[in-house]
N, C-alpha and C positions, 0 to 999 in steps of 0.2 A: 504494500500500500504506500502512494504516495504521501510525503510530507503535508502538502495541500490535501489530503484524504484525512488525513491523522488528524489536523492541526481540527476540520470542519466537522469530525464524528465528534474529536471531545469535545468540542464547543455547545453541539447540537445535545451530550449527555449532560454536559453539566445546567445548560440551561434548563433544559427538561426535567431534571430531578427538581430544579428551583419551582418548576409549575406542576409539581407530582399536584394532581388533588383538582386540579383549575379547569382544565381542559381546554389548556390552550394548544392548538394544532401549530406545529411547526415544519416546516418545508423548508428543503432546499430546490431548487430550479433556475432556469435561466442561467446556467453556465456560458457565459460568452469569451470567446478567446480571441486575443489581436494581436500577434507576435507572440510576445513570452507576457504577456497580460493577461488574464485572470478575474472577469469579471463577474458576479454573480449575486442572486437574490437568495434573502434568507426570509419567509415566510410567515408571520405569525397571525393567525386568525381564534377567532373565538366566536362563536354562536349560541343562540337559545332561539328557539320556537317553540317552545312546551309553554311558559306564560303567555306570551303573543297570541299562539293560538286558540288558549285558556281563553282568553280576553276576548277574541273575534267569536266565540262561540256562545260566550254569553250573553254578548251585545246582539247576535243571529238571534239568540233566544226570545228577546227579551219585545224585536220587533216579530217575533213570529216568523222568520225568512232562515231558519235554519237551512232552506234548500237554495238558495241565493249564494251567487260568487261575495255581493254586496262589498262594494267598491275597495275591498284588499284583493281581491281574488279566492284560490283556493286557498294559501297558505301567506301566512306572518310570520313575519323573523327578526331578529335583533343581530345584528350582524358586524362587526370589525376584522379588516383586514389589514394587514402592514406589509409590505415588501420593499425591505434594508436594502441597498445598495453597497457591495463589499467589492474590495479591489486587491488581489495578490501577484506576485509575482513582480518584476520580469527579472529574469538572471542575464538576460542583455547587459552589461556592464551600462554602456551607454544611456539607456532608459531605464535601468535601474535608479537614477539619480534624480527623477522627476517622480518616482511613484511616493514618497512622502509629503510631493505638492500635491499630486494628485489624491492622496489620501485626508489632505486637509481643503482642499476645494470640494470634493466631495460631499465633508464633513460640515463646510460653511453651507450647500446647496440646501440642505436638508434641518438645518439649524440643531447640527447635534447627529446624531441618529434618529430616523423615524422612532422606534421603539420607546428609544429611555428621553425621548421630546414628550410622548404622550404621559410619561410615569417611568420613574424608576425601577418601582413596581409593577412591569407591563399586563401581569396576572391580575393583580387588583384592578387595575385599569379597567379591563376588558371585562372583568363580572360584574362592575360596579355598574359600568355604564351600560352596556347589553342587557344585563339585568333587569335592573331597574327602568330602562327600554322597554323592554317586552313586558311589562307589569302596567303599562300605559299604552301600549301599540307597537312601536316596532320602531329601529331606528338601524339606518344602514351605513357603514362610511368605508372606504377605502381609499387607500395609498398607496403607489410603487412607482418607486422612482429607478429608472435600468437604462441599460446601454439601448439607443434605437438604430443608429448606425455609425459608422470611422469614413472618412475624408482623408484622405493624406496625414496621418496620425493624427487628427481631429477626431473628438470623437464626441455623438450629440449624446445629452444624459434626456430621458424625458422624465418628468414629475407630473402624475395622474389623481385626481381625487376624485372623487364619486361619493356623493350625501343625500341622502332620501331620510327624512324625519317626518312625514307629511307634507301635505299639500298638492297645489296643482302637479307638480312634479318636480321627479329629482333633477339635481345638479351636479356638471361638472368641470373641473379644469385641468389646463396640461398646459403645461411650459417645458421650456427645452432650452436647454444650455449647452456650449461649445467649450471643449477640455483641448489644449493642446499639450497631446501624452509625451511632447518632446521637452514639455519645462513643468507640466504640471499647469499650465497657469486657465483659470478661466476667461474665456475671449470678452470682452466687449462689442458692442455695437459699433463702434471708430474702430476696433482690430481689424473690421470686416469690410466695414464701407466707409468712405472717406466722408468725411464734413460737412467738404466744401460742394458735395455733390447728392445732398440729402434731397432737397427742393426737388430736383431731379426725380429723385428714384420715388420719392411721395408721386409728383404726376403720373409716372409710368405704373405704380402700385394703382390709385383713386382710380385709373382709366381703367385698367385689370377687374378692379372691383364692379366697378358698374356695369362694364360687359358681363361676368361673370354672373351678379347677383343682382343688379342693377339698383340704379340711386336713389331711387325711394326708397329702398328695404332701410337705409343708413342712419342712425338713429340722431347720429351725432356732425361735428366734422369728422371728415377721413384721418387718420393720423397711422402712421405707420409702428406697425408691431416690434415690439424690440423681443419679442418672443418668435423664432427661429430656427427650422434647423437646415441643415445641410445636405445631400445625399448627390450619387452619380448626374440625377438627373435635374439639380438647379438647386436653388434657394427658397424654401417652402417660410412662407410669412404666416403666422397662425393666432387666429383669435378667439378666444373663449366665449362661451355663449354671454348675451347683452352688451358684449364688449363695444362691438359699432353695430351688430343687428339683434333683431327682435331673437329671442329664444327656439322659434320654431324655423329658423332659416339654418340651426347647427349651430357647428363651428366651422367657421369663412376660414378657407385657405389659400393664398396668393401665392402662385409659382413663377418665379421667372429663373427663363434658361441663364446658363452660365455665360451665354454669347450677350442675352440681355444685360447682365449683370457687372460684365469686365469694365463699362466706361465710371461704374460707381467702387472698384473694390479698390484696398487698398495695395500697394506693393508687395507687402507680406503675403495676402492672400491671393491675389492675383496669381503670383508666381506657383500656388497649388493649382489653380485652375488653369491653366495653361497647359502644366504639364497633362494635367487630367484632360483636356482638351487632346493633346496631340494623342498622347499614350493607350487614355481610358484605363489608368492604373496611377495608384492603389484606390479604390474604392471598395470597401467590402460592408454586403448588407449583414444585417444582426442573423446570427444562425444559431438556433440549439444545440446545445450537445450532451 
């Protein structure tokens, strides 16, 4: 067994004796590799539908409609999910030297680690609030934050939430962030596109949008998303539901090709996309393993 095998089984025993009794579920999945990088999600969820369902049953009762979906459907549940964002490896001598930046940009995206963000005690956490959830209706939340793709040793992190506690409907968001695995360091918006050439790329984004979704849908003025990610096939601009349109229009996604893009990007990045241009190398999508 591998070091990286060792290091992830005791982790996964010692945590789990700390939740003997709780029944918090833990996973590993999403192993992603990029070089001698190592990246991958660690799992923890916790559920109840036994009160939840308690509770829709007696409320069915109580109007006589025991045979009714009656607007939860068939089943209630109180539901939390976390998926950690872990990074090991590389024995690359060279990028070896960035993975403790990269361990602390990480660390900044996520304000800590998801888990010990919500409770140090992540077991109490999850009974308290699930619990006491489902003894009122139901309440749903999820998070996982993971590798979506690499760029020329870029590589985009997405952060996903998803919250249902009632109402007309649930909610969610996703942001994405840019890791350059060659220093660790997290990109900025100026890493990417220059300046002096914003005005620009906002007309060429507002035109996109309007063709695409058109200019009534717009809630607000257009402004340009610093939320971002990268892949083979261009520059994907991404906005979260009410952000500039109404809820039931999604989440608005502005693509432009890298040939769109080159009169706006900076030197640094340019010079990836160029080569990626001529070559079509490196770009590698996220794969299982």
């Amino acid at each position: 067994m591998s070091l990286m095998k060792k290091i992830n089984c005791l982790f996964v025993f010692l945590f789990c004796s700390s939740l003997l009794g709780q029944n918090v579920k833990i996973v590993l999945k999403d192993t992603f590799k990029y070089r001698d990088f190592v990246f991958f999600n660690k799992v923890y969820s916790y559920e109840n539908s036994e009160f939840a369902n308690k509770r829709k049953t007696d409320i069915l009762k109580s109007l006589n409609k025991e045979n009714e979906d009656f607007y939860w459907g068939d089943t209630m549940r109180s539901h939390l999910e976390i998926a950690d964002l872990f990074v090991a490896g590389p024995f690359d001598f060279v990028l070896k030297t960035s993975l403790d930046q990269i361990k602390k940009t990480i660390y900044q995206l996520t304000d800590g680690d998801l888990v010990n963000n919500y409770n140090e005690n992540f077991s109490g956490y999850c009974k308290e609030i699930v619990d006491t959830a489902a003894t009122y209706g139901f309440i749903e939340h999820e998070q996982t934050v993971s590798v979506t793709n690499v760029f020329f040793d870029i590589i985009t992190i997405g952060n996903f939430s998803y919250g249902f506690s009632g109402g007309a409907h649930p909610n969610h968001w996703h942001n994405h962030f840019l890791i350059d695995l060659t220093d660790g360091r997290l990109l900025t918006f100026t890493d990417v596109f220059q300046s002096s050439k914003e005005n620009q790329l906002k007309s060429l984004l507002s035109s996109k949008f309007n063709t695409d979704y058109g200019k009534d849908n717009l809630l607000d003025q257009f402004e340009i998303a610093d939320n971002f990610s990268v892949d083979k096939n261009g520059i994907h601009f991404l906005y979260n539901p009410y952000e500039i349109t109404p809820y039931a229009l999604g989440d608005p996604e502005i693509t432009i090709s890298f040939t769109q893009a080159l009169p706006f990007l900076t030197p640094y990045f340019k010079s990836k996309v160029l080569q990626h241009l001529k070559t079509g190398k490196p770009s590698v999508k996220k794969k299982k393993s």
